[in-house]
N, C-alpha and C positions, 0 to 999 in steps of 0.2 A: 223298476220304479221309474214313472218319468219323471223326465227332466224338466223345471221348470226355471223360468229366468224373472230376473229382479231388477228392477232400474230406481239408482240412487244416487246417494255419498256417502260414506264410513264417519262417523263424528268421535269414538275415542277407542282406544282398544284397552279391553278388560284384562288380556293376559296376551302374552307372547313366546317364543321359546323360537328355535331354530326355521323349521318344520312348520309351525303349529301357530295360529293366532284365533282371541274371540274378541270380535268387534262389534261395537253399539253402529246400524246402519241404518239411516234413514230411506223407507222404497217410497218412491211419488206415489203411489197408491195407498200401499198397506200403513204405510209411519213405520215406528220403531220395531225394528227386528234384530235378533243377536244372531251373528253369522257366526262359522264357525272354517277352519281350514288353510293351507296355508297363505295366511294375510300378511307375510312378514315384510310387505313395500308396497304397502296400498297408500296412497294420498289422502288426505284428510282434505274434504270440501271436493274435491276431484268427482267427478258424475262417472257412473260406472252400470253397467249391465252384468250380471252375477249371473250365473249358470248353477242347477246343484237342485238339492232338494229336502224337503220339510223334514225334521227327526223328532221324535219325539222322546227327550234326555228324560231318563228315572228321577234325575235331579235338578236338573237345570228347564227343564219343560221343554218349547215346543223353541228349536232354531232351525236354523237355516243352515244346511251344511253344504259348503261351496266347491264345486269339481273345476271349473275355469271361472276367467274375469274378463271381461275387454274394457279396456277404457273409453269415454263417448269425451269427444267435443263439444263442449254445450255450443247452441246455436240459438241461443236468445242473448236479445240486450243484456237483462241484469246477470244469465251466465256466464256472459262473456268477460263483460266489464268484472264479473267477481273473481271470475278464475285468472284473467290476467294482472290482474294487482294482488295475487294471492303470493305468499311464501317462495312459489315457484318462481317465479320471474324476478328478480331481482332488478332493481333499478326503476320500475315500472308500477307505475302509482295508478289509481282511479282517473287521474286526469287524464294522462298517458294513453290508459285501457280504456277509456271513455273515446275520446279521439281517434284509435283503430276502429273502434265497434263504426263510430260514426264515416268513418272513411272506408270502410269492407263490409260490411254488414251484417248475415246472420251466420255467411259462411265465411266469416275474416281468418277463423281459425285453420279450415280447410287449405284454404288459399296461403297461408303462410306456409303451412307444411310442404305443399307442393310446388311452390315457387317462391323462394326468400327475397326475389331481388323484386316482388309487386308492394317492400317496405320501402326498399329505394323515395317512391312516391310520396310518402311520408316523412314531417318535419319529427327525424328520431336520431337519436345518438347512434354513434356505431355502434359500440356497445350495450343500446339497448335491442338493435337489429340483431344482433349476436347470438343474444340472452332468447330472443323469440323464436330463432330460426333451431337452435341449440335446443331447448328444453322442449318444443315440440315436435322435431323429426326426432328424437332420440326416447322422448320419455311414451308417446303415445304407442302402444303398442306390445308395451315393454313387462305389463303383466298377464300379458298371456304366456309371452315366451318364460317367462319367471315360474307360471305355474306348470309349463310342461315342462320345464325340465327339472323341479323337485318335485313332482308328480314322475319323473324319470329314477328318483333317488341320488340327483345331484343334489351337492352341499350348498347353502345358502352363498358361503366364501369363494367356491368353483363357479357359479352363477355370475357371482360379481368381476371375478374374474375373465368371464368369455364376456361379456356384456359389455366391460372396459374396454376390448381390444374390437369385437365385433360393433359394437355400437345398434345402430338403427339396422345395418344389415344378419344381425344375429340371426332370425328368425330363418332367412333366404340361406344364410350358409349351414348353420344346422339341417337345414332340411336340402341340401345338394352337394356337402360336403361333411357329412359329419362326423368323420375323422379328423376333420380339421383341426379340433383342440388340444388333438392328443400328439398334435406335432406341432403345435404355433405356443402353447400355454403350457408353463413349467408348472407340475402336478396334477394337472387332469392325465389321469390313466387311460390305455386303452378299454379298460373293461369299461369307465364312465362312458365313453363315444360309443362305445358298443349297443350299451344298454339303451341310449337314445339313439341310435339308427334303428337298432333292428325292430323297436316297438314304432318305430314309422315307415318300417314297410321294407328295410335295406335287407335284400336277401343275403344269405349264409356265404355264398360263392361269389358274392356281388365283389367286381375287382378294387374298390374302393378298400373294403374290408379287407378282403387277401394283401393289400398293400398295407395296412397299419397291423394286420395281424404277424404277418411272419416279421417286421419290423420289432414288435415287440416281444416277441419269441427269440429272436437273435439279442434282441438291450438285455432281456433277461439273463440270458444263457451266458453271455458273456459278462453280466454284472456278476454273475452267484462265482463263475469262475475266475475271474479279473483277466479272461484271453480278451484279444482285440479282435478273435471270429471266431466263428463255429463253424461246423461240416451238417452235411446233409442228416447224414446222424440222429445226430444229435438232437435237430431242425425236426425229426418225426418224432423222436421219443417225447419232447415237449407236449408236442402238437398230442399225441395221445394220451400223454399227462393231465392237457386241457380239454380233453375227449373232445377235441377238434374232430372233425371227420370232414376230410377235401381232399383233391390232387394235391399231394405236396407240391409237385414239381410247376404246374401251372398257377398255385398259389404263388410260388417264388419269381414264376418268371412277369406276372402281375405284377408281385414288390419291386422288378429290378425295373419293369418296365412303368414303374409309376415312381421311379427314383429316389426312393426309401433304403430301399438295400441296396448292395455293390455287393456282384459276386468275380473272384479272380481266383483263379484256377477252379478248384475245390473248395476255397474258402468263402465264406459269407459272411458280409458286416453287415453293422448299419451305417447310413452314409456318412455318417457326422464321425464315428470311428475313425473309417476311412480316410477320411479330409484331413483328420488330428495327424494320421498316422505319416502323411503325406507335406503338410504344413509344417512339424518339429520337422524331418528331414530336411526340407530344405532351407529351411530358414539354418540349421544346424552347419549345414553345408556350406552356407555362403559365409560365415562367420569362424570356420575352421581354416586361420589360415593365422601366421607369424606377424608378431609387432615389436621385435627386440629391442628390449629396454635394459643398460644396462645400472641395475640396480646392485653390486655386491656392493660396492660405497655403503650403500643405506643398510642393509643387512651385516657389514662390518659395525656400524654405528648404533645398529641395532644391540649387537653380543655385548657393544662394550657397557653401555647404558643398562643395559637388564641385565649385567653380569652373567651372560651364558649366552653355548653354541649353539646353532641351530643344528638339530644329527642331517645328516645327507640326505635323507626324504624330505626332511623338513623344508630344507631351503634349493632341494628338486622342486617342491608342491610350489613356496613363493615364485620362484624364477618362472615356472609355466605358467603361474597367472599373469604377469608381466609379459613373457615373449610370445603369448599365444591370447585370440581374443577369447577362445572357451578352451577350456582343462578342467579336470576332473579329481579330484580328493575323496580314498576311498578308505577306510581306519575302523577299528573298534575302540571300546573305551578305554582309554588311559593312553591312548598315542598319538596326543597332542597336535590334534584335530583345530581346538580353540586356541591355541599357541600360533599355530599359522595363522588361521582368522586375524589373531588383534597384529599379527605381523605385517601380513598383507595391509592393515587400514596403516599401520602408522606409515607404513613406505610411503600410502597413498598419500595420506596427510601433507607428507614431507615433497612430494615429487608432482602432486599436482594439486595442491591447497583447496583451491578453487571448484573443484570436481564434487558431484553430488554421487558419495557411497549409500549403501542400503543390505541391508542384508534381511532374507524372507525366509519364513518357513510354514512347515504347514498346519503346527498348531499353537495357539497362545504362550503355553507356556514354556513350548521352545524358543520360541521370538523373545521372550521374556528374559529368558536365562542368557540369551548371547548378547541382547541389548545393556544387562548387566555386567558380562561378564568383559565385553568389547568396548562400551561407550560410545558405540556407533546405535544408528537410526535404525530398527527393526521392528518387524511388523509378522502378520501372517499374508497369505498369497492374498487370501480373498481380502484384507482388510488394506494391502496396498492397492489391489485394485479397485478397490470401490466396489463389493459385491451388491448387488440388489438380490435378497432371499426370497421375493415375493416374484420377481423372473427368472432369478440363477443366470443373471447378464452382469456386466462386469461394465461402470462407468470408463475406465479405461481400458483401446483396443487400439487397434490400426488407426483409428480416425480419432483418437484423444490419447496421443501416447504418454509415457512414462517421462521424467527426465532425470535420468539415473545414467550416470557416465559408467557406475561401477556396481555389480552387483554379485550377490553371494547368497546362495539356496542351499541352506543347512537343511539337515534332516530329509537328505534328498528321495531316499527310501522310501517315503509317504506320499511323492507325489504322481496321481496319475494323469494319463494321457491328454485327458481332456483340462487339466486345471495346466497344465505345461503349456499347451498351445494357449490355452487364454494367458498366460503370462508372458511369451515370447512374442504376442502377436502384436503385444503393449510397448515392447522393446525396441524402438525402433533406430536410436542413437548410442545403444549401449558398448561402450568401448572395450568391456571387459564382464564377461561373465563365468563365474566358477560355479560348480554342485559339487558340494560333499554330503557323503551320506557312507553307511553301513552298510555295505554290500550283505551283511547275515544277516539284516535284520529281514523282520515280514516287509514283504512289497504293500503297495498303497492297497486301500480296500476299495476302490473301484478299479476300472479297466485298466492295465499298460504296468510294463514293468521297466523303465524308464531308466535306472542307474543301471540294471544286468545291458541292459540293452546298449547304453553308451558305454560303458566298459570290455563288455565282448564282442564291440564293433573294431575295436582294436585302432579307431583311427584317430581318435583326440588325445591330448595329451594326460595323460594317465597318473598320479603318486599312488599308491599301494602305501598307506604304514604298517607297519609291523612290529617295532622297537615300541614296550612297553614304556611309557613313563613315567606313571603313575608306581610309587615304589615305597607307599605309606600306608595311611588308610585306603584301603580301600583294594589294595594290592592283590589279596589274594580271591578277591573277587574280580577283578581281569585275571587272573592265572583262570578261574573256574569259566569264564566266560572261552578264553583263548583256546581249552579243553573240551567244550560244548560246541565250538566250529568243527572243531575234529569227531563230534560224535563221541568224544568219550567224558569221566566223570570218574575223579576218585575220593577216598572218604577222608579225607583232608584238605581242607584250604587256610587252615587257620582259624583264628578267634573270630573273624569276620563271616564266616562261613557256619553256618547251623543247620543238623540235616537233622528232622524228626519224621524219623518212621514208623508210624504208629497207625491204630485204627482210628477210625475218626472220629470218636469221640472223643479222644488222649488227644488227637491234634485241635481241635477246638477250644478244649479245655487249656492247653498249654497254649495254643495262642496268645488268650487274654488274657493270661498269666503272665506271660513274656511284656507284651502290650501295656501292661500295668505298670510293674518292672521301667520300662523305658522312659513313661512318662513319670513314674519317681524319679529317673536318673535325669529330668530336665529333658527329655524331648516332650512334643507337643503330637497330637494327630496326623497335623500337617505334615511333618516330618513323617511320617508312618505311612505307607500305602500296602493296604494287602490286593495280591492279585490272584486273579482265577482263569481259567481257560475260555471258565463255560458260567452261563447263566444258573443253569439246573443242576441239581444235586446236593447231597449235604453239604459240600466243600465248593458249590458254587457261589457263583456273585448275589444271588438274591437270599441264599442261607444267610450267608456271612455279613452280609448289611443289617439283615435284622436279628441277629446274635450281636455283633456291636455294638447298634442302637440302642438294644436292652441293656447294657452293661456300661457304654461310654455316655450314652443319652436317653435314660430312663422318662418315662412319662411320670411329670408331673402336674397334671389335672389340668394344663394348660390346652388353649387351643389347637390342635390340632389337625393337616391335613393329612385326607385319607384319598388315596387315587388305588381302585383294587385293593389288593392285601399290601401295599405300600403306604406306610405312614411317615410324615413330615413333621418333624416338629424345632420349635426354636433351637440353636446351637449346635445343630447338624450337618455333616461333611457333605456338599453336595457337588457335583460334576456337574459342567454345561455340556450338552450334547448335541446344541447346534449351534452357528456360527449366529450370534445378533451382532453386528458388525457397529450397528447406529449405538448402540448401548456400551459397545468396547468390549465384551465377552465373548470367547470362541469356545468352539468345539475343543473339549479336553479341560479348559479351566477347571480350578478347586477353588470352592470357597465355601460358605458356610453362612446358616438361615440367619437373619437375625428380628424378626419378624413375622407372626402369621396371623392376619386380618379377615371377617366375615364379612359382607352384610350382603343387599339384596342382590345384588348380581352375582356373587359367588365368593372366593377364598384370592385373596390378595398374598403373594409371601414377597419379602423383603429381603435378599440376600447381599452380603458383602464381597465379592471377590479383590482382594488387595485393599487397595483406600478404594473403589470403586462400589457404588451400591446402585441393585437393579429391582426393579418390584417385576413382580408376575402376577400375570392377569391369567382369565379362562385362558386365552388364545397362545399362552406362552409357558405356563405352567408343564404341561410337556416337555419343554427343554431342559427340564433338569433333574437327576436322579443320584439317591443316595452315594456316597463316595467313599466309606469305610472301606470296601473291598470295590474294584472297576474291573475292565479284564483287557488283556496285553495289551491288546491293539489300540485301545484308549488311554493304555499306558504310554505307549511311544513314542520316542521323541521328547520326553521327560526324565527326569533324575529325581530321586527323592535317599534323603540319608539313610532311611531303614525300608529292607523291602519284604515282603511275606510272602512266598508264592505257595499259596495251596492249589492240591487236584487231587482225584481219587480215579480208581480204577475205571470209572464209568467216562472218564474223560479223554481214556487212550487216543480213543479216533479223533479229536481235535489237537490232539500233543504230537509235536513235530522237531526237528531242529533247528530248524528258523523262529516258533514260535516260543519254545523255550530259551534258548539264547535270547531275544530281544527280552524274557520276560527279568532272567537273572541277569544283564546288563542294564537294565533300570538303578540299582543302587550302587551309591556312591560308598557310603561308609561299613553298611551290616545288611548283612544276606538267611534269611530263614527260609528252608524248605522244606516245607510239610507234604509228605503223601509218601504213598510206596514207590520204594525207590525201583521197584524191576518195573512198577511204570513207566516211571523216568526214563531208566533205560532204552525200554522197548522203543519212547519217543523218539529218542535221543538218534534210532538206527533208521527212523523215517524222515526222507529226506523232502520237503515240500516240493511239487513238480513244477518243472520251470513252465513258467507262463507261457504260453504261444501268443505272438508277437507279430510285426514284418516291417518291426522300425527299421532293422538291418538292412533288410531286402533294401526298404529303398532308398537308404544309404548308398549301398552296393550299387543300385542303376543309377543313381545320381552321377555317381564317379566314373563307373564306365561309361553314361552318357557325354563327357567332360572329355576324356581320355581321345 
């Protein structure tokens, strides 16, 4: 069919959608035609030349369906004068635009684009020079690139994204560089840069591509494993995964040679790994070094005031944060972990008043509980540094530091490689920094394993607790946990301990019978968290949400959202599952709906976490999912009074020792475990494999560098 073109202006649009628009357009010939295509940042009154051709709709009749757009400069008086006192130009009236027209003439427009300072000449504000030079080198031009690349299957939001950073030169770098975004724009993928090179022409082998491709064959390989590199390996099985077909080896040495990857010995990163892995080091290095402070005075004044001793790890742990500027705290539950914490502030309080302490972690509701439990200032990583989630760039770095004399990273277990460097990188007068954390517990769920690794580097100052202290509620649940580090598990712990071995339909059914039970005896939801391995299965996290649902929050005829086979409705347990840092909600929050609203643009919900209430829109409604039952790793880092852990057979390969331990040291008071227990077992003897690393390594050259 040919192509035929159209010259106008758009005057209203009839519908819209992501993707998709139909608009009322006026052509200087023909008059009114209804276009059809994606029109979702067409100008209103703007003059435009349209590309595409006649259709003939069963129902809508004869339109106009649009394949590209170019924008036109009008080049008449009254075009002129109308587009530059139009919406666009801010500041700039008829008089103003009247004025240019008469001072530049039919190509005033041309002429500003291509040279801003022939405004100079003209009696105009800066700011209105600004606004002219701004909206026409940036806007003209800017629907063509818009429709090639959602005519590519970019997203409208990924569009705006590359178009923010690239500006006027968008067009020139996509088409000489377009990989570009999949290394400069946080969430543009490699497959989106892919998919617009190759349909303009960027061959398979082309070295541009072999450098973003084995780049994200390595981010990948090492995200799925949390290693800080892969091997050649590995590097091919991928690559035939993604029925790649290239030289491996000259693909790679493209990446290394277009500085994307770092390959050292055998091993292969990506560079930003790399740099993390190099940057903690030495920044760790230079910071590992004695500040003796003799504080027993204050930890004497301590016992006497809180009537009791500190045991001999305890007031090992204090003294090494004092005599040393980083040390190490490393405990399970109930070995008085938080006991040193409020120990360490009150010394501080006392011995250096004036000093700004802090204490971070890596999810909300850990920050929550030691803020609580300490009366100190705490936060999570990303919300003391100012996270920006639309760049995953942090307002505070090297060049806008921290001013934290003293700080303290609980729940050090969760964090990886790359949130540690953006934290230390922010540090730049910190007098005193400690990490504690659970050496059993699961390592973070991105790259690096960050507490094995400073603990089996053997060279900072170390506590190890061991001595339970916890010798009440809760007691025989540390004995079960202290038993699950060793791999083993016996069929007593106490009234706090409940093992139900049954088929799954007996443990479902006693679940919410138990469940019931509790909230008679005056617990709440909140209080209750069941957890599961795995998403799928009868006994997994998407079962057991909507088994609860039906029974703790039944439908009643009330509004409801529906995303898939997942339903939402008022007074519902819900998880956050991204960090909205501007709203005060992180990753791992619980709270629950209290609100769910219609109208033309879609489904609004209104949720409460704490006193805090947040609304959700299209753009954000994702961030949140049912919370009856969550799974470990979401768990972590958390406490809650009663805890559930179901699995079933089909979950073996996800059950580990690390991941069942963090799952049964989640509760503080009462412990249920539902599933077959030669499950459990068989978990119990699989040991999670240690991460591959080379924080040590360059530990290690650091010091013999030094020596």
């Amino acid at each position: 069919m040919e192509e035929v073109s159209l010259k106008g202006h758009f005057t209203h649009c009839l519908f819209k959608a992501e993707a998709y628009a139909v608009w009322n357009f006026i052509d200087n010939d023909e008059g009114r035609i209804t276009l059809t295509g994606p029109l979702g940042h067409v100008t209103i009154d703007q003059e435009y030349t349209v590309f595409g051709h006649f259709v003939d709709h069963p129902r809508y009749g004869i339109q106009f369906k649009v394949s590209t757009l170019k924008k036109e400069l009008p080049q008449s008086a009254n075009g002129i004068v109308a587009y530059l006192s139009s919406a666009n130009f801010k500041g700039i009236g008829k008089v103003t635009a009247q004025k240019i027209y008469d001072a530049l003439g039919d190509e005033a427009l041309t002429k500003i684009k291509d040279d801003s300072t022939i405004l100079d000449e003209l009696d105009l504000s800066k700011k209105q020079k600004e606004v002219l030079h701004e909206v026409l080198s940036q806007n003209i031009g800017f629907e063509d690139t818009f429709y090639s690349l959602i005519t590519d299957g970019v997203s409208v939001s990924d569009i705006n994204k590359i178009v923010a950073l690239y500006k006027e030169d968008t067009k020139a770098i996509l088409k000489e560089e377009p990989y570009r975004p999949y290394f400069d724009i946080y969430g543009i993928s490699f497959r989106k840069c892919d998919a617009i090179a190759i349909k303009n022409g960027i061959a398979i082998d082309d070295v541009r591509r072999e450098a973003a491709l084995i780049h994200d064959v390595i981010k990948s390989l090492t995200f799925k494993s949390g290693d800080s590199y892969t091997d050649i390996s590995s590097i091919e099985k991928e690559l035939k995964v993604r029925q790649e077909i290239c030289d491996v080896m000259s693909a790679i040495d493209n990446a290394i040679s277009e500085r994307s990857i770092v390959k050292e010995d055998e091993r292969y990163y990506t560079k930003e790994s790399y740099e993390d892995e190099f940057f903690i080091a030495r920044y760790l290095f230079s910071i590992n070094e004695e500040t003796k402070c003799d504080i027993q005075e204050a930890i004497d004044d301590m016992n006497h005031i809180q009537g009791f001793s500190f045991d001999s790890d305890q007031k090992k742990a204090i003294e090494h944060f004092f005599d040393h500027r980083l040390s190490i705290i490393t405990g399970g539950p109930g070995t008085g972990k938080t006991t040193i914490i409020k120990g360490i502030i009150d010394i501080i309080r006392k011995i250096d008043p004036l000093s700004n302490i802090h204490i971070v972690a890596p999810t909300g509701r850990a920050a929550k509980r030691i803020r609580e439990l300490c009366d100190v200032d705490s936060s999570t990583i990303h919300s003391l540094l100012k996270w920006d989630k639309e760049t995953n760039t942090f307002t505070h770095d090297a060049s806008m530091p921290l001013d934290i004399d003293y700080l303290i990273i609980d729940e050090f277990s969760m964090v990886d490689t790359w949130l540690f460097r953006s934290l230390l990188s922010a540090l730049i007068s910190v007098k005193h920094l400690c990490v504690i954390g659970d050496e059993d517990q699961l390592p973070s769920v991105a790259p690096g394993d960050i507490l094995h690794d400073l603990i089996d580097a053997d060279i900072f100052p170390l506590t190890r607790l061991k001595k339970i202290h916890r010798q009440r509620d809760g007691s025989g649940i540390v004995e079960l946990s202290q038993d699950v580090k060793e791999g083993l598990i016996r069929d007593d712990y106490g009234n706090e301990v409940i093992f139900i071995d049954e088929d799954e339909v007996i443990i479902k059914e006693k679940m919410i019978e138990m469940i019931k039970d509790l909230i008679d005896d005056g617990y709440d939801l909140n209080d209750i968290q069941v957890l599961s391995p795995m998403y799928k299965g009868d006994l997994g996290i998407d079962v057991l949400n909507m088994l609860m649902q039906e029974i703790f929050n039944p439908s009643a005829g009330e509004l409801e959202y529906k995303n898939n086979y997942h339903i939402y409705r008022v007074d519902d347990k819900i998880i956050q599952l991204k960090n909205q840092r501007d709203d005060d909600v992180f990753n791992g929050d619980i709270g629950k709906i209290v609100e769910i609203d219609k109208d033309k643009d879609g489904y609004t919900i209104l949720a409460r976490f704490d006193d805090i209430y947040i609304d959700y829109y299209k753009e954000t409604l994702a961030n949140i999912a049912l919370a009856y039952c969550i799974s470990v790793h979401k768990a972590q880092g958390s406490e809650y009074p009663v805890v559930f852990f179901a699995f079933s057979k089909n979950h073996l390969h996800m059950l580990n020792r690390r991941l069942i331990y963090t799952a049964l040291s989640r509760s503080s008071d009462r412990l249920v475990i539902l599933g077959d227990m030669q499950t459990l077992k068989k978990g119990l003897k699989k040991k999670m494999p240690r991460r591959k690393t080379t924080l040590i390594k360059r530990l290690y050259d650091l010091i013999d560098d030094a020596l």
